[in-house]
PDB file of N, CA, C, O and CB in Angstrom:
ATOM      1  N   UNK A   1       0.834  -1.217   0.000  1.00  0.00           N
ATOM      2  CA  UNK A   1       0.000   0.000   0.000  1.00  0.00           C
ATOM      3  C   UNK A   1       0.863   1.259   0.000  1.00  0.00           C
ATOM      4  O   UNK A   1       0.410   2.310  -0.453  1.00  0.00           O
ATOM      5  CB  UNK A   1      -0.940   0.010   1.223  1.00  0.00           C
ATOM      6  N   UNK A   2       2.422   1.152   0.630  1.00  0.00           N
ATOM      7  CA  UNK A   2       2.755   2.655   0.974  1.00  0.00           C
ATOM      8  C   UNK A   2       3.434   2.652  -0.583  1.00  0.00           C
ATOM      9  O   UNK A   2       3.453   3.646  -1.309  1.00  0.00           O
ATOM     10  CB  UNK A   2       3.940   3.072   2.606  1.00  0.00           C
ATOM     11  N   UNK A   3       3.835   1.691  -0.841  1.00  0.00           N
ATOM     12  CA  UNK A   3       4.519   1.652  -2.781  1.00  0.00           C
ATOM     13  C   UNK A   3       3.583   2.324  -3.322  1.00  0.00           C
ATOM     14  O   UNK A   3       3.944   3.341  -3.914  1.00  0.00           O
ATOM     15  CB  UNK A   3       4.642  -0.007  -3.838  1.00  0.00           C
ATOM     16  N   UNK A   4       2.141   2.006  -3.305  1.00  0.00           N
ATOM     17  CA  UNK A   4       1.656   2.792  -4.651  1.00  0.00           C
ATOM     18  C   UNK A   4       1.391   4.368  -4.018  1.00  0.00           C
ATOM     19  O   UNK A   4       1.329   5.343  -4.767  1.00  0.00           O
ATOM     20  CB  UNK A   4      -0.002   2.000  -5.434  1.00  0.00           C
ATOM     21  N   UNK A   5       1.264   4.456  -2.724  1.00  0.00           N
ATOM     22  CA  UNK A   5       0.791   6.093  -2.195  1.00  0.00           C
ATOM     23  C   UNK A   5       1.937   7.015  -2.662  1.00  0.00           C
ATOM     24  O   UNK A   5       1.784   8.175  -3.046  1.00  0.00           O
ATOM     25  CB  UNK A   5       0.633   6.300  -0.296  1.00  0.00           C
ATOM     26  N   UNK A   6       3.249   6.263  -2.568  1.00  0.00           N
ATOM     27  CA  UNK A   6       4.562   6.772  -3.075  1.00  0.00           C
ATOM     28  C   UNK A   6       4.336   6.717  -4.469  1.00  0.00           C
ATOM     29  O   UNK A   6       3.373   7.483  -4.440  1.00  0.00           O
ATOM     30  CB  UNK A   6       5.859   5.958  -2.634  1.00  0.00           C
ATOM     31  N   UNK A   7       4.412   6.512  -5.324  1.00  0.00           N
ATOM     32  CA  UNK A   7       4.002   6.343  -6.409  1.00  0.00           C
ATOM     33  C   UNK A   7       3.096   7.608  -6.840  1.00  0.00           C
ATOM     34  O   UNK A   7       3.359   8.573  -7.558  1.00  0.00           O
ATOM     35  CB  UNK A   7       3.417   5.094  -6.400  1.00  0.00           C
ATOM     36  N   UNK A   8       2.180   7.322  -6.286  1.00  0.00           N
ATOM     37  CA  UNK A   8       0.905   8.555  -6.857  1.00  0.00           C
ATOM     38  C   UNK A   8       1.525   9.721  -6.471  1.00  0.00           C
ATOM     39  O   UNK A   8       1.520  10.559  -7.373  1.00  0.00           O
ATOM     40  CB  UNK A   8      -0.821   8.545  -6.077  1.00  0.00           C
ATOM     41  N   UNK A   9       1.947  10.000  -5.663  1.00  0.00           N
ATOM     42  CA  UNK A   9       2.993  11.147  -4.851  1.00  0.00           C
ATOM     43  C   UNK A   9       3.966  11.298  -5.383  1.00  0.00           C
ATOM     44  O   UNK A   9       4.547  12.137  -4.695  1.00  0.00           O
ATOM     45  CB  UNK A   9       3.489  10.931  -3.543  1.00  0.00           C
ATOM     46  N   UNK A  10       4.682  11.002  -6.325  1.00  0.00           N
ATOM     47  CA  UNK A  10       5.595  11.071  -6.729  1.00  0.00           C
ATOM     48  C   UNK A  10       5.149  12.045  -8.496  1.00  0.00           C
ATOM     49  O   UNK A  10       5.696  12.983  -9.077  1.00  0.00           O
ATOM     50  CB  UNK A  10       6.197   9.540  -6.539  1.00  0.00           C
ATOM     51  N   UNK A  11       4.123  11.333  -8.757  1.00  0.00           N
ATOM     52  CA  UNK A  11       3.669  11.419 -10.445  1.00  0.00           C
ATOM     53  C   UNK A  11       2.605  12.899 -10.152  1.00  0.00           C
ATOM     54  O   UNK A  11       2.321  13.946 -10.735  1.00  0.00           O
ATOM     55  CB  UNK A  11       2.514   9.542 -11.224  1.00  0.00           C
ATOM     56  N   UNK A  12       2.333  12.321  -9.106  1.00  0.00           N
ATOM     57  CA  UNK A  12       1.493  14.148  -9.070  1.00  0.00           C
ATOM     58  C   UNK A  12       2.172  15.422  -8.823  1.00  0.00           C
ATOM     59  O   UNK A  12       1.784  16.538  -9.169  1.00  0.00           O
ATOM     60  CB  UNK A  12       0.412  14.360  -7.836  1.00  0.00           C
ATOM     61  N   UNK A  13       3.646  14.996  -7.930  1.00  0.00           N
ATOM     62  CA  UNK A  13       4.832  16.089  -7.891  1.00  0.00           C
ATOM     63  C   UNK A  13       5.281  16.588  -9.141  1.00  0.00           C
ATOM     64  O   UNK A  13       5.258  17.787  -9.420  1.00  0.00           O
ATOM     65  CB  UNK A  13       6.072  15.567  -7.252  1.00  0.00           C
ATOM     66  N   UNK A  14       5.752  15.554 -10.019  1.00  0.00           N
ATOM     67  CA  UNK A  14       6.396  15.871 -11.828  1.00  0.00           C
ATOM     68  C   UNK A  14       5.181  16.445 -12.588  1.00  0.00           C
ATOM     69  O   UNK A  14       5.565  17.323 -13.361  1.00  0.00           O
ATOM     70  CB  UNK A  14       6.954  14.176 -12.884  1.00  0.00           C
ATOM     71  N   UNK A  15       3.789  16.242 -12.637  1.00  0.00           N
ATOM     72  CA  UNK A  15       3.160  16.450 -13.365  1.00  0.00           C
ATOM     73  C   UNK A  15       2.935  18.432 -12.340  1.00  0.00           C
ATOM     74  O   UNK A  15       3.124  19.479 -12.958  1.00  0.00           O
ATOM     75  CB  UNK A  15       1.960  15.025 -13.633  1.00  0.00           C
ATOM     76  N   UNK A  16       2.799  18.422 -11.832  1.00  0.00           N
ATOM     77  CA  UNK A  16       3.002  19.992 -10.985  1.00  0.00           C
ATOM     78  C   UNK A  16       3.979  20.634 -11.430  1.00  0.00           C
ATOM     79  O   UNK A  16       3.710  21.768 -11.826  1.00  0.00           O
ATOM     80  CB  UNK A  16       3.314  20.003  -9.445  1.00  0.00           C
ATOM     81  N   UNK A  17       5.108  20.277 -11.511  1.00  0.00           N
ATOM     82  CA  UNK A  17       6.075  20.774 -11.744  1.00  0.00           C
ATOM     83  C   UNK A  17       6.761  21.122 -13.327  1.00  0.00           C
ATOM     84  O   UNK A  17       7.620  21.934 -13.671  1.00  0.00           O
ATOM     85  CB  UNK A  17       6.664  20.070 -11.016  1.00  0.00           C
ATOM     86  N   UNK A  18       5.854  19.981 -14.193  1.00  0.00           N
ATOM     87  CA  UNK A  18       5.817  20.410 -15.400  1.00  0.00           C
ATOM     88  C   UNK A  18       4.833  21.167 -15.797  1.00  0.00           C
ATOM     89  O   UNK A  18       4.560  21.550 -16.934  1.00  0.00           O
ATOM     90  CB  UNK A  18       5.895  19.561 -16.101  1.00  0.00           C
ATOM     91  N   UNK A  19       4.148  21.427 -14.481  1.00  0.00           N
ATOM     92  CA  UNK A  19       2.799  22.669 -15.429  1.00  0.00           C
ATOM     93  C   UNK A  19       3.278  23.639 -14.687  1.00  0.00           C
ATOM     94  O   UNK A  19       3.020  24.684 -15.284  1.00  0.00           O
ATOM     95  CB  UNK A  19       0.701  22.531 -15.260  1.00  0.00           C
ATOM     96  N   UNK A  20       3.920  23.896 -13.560  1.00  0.00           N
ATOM     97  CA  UNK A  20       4.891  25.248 -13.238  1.00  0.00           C
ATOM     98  C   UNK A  20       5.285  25.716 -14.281  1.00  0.00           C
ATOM     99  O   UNK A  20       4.785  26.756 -14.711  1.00  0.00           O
ATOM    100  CB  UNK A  20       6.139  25.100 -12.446  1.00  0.00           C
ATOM    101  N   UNK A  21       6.649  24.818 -15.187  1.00  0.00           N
ATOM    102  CA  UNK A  21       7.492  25.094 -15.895  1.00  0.00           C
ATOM    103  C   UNK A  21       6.483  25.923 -17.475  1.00  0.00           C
ATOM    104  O   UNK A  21       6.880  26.795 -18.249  1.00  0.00           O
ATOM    105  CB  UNK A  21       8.429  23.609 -16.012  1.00  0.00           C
ATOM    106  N   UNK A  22       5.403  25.335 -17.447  1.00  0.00           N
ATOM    107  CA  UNK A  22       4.973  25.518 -18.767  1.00  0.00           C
ATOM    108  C   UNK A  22       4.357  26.724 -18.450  1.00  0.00           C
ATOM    109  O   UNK A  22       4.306  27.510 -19.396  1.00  0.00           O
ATOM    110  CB  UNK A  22       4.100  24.417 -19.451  1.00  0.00           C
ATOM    111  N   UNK A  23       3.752  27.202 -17.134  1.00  0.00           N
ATOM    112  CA  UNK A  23       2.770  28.310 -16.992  1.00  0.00           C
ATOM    113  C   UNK A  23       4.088  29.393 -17.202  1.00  0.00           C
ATOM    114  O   UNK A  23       3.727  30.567 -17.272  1.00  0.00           O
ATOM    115  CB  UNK A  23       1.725  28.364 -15.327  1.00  0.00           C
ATOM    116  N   UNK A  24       5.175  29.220 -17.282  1.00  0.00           N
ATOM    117  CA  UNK A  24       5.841  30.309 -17.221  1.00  0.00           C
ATOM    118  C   UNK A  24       7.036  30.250 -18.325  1.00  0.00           C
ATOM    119  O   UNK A  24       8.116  30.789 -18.086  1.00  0.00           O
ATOM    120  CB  UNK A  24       6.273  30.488 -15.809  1.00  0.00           C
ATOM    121  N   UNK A  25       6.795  29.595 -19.498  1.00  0.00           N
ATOM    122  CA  UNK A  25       7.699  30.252 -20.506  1.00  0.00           C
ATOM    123  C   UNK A  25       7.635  31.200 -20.632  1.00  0.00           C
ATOM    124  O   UNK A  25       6.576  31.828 -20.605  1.00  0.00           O
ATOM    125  CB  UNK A  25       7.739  30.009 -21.536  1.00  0.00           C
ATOM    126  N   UNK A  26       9.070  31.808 -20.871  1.00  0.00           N
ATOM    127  CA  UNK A  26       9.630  32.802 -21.352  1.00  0.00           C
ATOM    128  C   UNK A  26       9.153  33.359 -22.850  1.00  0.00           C
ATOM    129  O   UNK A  26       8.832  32.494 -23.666  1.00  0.00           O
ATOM    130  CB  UNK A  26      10.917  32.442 -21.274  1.00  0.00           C
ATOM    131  N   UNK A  27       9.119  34.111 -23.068  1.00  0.00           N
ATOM    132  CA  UNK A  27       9.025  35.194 -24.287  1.00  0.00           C
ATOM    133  C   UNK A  27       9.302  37.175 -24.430  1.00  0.00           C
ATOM    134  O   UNK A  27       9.779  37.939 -23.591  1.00  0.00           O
ATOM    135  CB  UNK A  27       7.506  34.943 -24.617  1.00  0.00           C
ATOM    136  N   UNK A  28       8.934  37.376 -25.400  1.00  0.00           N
ATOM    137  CA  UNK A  28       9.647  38.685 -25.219  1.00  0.00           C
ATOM    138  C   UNK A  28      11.275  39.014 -25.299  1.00  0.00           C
ATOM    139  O   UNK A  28      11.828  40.016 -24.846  1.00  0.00           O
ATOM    140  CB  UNK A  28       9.266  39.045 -23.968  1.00  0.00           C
ATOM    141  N   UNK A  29      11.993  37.716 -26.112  1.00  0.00           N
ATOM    142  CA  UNK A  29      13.777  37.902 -25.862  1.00  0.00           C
ATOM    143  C   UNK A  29      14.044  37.768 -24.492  1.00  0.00           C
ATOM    144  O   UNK A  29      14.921  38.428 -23.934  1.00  0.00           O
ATOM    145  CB  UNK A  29      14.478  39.467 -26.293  1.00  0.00           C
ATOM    146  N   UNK A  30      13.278  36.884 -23.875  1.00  0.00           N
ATOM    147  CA  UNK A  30      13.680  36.534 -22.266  1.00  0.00           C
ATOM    148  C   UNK A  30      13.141  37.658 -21.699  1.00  0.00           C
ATOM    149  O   UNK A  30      13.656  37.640 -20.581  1.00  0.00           O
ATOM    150  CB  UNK A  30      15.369  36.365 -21.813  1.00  0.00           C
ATOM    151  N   UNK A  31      12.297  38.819 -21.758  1.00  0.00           N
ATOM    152  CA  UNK A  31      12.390  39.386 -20.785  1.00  0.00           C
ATOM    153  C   UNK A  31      10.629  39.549 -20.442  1.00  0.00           C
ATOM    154  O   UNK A  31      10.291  40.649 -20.004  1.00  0.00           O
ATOM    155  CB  UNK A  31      13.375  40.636 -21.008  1.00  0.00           C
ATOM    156  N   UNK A  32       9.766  38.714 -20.592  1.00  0.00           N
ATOM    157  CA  UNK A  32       8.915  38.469 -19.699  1.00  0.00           C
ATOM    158  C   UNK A  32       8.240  36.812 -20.040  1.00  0.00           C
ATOM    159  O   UNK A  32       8.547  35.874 -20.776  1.00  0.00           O
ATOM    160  CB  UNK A  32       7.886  39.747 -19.732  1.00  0.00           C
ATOM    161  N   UNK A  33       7.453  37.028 -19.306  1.00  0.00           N
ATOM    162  CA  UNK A  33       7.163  35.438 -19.092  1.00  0.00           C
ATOM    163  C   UNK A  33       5.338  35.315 -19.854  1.00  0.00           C
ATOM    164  O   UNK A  33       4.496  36.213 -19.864  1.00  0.00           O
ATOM    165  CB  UNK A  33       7.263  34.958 -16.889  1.00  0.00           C
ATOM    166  N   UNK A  34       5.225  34.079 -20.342  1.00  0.00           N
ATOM    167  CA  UNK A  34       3.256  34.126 -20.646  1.00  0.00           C
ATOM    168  C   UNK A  34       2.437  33.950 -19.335  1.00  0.00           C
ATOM    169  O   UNK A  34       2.580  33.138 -18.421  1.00  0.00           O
ATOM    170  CB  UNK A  34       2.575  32.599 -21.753  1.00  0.00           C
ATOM    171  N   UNK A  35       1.812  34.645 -19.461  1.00  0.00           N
ATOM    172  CA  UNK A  35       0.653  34.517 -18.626  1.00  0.00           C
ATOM    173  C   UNK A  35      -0.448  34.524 -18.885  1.00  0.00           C
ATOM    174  O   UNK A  35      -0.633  35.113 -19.950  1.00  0.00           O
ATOM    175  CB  UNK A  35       0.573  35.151 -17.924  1.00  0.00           C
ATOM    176  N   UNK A  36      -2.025  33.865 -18.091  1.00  0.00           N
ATOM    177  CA  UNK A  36      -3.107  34.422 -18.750  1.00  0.00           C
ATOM    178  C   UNK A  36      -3.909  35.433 -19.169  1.00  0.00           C
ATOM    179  O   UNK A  36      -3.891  36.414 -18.427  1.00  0.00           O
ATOM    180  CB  UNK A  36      -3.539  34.150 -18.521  1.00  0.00           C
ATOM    181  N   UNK A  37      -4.469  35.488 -19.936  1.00  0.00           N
ATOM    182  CA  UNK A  37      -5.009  37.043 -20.378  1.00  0.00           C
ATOM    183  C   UNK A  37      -5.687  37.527 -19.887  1.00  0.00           C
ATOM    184  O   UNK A  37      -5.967  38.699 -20.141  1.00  0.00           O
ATOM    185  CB  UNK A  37      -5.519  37.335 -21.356  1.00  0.00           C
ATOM    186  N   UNK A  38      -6.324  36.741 -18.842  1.00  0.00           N
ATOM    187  CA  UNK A  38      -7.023  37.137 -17.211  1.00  0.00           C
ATOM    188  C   UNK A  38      -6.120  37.619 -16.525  1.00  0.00           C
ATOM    189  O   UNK A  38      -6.704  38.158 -15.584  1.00  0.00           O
ATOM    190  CB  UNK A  38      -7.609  35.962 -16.250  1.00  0.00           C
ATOM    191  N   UNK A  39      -4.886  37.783 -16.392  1.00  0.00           N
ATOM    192  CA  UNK A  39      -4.141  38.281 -15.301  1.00  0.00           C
ATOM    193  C   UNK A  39      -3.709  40.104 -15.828  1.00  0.00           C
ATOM    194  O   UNK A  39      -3.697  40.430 -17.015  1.00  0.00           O
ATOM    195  CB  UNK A  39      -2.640  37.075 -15.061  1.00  0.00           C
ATOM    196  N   UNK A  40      -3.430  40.965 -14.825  1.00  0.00           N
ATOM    197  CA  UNK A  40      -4.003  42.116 -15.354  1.00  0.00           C
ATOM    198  C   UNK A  40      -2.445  42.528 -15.554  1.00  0.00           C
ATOM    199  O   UNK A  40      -1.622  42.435 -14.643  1.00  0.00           O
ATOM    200  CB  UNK A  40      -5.164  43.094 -14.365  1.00  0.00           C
ATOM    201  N   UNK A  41      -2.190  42.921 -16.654  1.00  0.00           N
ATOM    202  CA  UNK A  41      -0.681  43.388 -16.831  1.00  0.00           C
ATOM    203  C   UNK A  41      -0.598  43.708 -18.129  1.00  0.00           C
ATOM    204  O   UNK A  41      -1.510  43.514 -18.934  1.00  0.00           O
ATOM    205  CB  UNK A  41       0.452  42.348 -16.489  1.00  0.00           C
ATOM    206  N   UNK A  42       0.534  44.229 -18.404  1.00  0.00           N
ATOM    207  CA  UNK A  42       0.649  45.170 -19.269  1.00  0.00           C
ATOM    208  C   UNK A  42       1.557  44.093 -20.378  1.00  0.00           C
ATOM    209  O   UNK A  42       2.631  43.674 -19.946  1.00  0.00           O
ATOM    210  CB  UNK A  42       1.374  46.669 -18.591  1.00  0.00           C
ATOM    211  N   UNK A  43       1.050  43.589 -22.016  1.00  0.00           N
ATOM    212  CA  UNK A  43       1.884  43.111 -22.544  1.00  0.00           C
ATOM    213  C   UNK A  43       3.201  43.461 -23.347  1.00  0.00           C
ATOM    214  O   UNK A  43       3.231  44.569 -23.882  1.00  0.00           O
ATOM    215  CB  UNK A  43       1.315  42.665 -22.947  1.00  0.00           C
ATOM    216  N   UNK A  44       4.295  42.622 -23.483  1.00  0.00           N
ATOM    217  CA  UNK A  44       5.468  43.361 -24.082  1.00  0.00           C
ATOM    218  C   UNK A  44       6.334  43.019 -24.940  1.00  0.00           C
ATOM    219  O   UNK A  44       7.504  43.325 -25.174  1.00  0.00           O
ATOM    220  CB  UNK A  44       6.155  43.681 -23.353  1.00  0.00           C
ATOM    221  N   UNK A  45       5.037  41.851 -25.682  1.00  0.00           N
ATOM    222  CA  UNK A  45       5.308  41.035 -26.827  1.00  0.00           C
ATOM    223  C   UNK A  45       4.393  40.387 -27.150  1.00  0.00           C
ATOM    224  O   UNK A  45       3.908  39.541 -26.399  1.00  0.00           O
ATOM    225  CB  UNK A  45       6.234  40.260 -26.766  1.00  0.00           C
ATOM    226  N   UNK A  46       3.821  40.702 -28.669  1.00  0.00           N
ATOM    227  CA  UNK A  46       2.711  39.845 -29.339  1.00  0.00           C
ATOM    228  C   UNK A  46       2.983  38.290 -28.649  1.00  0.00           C
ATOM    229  O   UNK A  46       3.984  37.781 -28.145  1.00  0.00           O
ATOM    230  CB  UNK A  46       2.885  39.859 -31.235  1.00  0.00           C
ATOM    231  N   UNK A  47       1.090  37.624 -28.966  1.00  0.00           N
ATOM    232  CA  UNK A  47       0.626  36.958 -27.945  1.00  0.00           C
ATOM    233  C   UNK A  47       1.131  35.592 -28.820  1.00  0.00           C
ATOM    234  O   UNK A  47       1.096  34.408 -28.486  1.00  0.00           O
ATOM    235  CB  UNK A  47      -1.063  37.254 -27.458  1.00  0.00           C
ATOM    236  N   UNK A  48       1.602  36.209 -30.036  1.00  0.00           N
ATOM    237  CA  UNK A  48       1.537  34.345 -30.865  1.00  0.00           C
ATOM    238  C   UNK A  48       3.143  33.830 -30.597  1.00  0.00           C
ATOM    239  O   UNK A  48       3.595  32.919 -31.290  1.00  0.00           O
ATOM    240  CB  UNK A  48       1.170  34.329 -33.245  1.00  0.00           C
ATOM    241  N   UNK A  49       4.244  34.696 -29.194  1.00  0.00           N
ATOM    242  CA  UNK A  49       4.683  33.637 -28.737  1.00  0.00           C
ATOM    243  C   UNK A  49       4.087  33.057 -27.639  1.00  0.00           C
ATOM    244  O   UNK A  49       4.889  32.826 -26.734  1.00  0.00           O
ATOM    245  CB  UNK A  49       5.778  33.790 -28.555  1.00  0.00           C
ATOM    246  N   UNK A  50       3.287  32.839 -27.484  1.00  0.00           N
ATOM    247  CA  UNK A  50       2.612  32.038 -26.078  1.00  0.00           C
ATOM    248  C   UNK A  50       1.645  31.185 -26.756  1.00  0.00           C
ATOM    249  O   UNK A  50       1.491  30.938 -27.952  1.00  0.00           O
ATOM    250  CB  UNK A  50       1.736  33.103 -24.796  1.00  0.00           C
ATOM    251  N   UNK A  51       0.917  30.722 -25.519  1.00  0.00           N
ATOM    252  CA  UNK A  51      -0.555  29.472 -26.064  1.00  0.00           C
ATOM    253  C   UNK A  51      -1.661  29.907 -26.165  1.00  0.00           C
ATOM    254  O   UNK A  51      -1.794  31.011 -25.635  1.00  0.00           O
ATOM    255  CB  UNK A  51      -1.005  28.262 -25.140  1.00  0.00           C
ATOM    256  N   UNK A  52      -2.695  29.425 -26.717  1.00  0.00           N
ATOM    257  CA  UNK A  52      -3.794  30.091 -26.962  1.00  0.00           C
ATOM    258  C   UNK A  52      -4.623  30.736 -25.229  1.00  0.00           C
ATOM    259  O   UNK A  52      -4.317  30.220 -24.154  1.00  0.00           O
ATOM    260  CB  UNK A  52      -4.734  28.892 -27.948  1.00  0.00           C
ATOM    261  N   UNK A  53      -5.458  31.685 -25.328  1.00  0.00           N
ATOM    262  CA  UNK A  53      -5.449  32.767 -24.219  1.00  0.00           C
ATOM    263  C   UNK A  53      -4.543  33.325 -23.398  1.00  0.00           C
ATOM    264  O   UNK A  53      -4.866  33.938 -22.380  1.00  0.00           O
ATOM    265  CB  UNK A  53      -6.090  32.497 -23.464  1.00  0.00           C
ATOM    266  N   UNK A  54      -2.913  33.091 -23.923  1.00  0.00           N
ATOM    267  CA  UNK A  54      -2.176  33.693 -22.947  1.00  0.00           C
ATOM    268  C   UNK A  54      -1.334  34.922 -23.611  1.00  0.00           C
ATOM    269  O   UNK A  54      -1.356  35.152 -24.820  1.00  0.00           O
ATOM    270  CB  UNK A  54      -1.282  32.607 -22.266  1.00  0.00           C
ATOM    271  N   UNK A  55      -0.868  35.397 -23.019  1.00  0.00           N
ATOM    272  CA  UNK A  55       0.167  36.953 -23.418  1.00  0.00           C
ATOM    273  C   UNK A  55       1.342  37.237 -22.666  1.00  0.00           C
ATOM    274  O   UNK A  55       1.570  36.880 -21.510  1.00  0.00           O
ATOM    275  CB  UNK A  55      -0.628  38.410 -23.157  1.00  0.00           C
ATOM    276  N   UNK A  56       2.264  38.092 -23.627  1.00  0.00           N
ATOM    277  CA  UNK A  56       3.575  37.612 -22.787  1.00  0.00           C
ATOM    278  C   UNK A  56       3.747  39.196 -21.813  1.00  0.00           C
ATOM    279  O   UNK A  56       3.931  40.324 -22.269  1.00  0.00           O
ATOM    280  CB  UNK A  56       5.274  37.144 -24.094  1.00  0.00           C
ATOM    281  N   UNK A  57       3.633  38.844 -20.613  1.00  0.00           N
ATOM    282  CA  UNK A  57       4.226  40.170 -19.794  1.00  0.00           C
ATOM    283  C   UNK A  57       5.317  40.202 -18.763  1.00  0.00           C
ATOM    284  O   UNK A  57       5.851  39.171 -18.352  1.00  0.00           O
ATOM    285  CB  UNK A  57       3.192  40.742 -19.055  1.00  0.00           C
ATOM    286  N   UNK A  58       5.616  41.335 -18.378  1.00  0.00           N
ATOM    287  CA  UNK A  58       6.997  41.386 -17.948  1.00  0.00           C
ATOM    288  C   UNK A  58       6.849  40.901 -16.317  1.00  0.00           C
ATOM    289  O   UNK A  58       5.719  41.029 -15.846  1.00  0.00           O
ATOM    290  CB  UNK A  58       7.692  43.027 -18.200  1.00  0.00           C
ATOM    291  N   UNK A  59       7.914  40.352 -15.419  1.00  0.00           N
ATOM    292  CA  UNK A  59       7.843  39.273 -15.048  1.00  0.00           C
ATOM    293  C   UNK A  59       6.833  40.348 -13.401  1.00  0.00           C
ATOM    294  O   UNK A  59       6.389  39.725 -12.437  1.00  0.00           O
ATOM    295  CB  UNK A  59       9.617  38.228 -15.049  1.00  0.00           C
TER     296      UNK A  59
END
């Protein structure tokens, strides 16, 4: 039982941590990050380097 709780705990840590990494590519020549277009900020590079509803603003 504690193998698979470790297990699930383990895969739900990497899968977190790869949607950290993704919520915050870089764009703008490194100098701001995407975010959603719900979040209130000022953009500082067209949105078609990011994913669809997001925009790139400074960090």
């Amino acid at each position: 039982f504690s193998k698979v709780f470790l297990l699930a705990a383990i895969l739900f840590l990497s899968i977190r941590s790869g949607w950290s990494q993704m919520r915050f590519r870089k764009c703008g020549n490194d100098l701001g990050y995407c975010t959603s277009v719900r979040n209130r900020c000022r953009a500082i590079a067209p949105p078609t380097e990011c994913g669809p509803n997001e925009k790139c603003c400074k960090r």
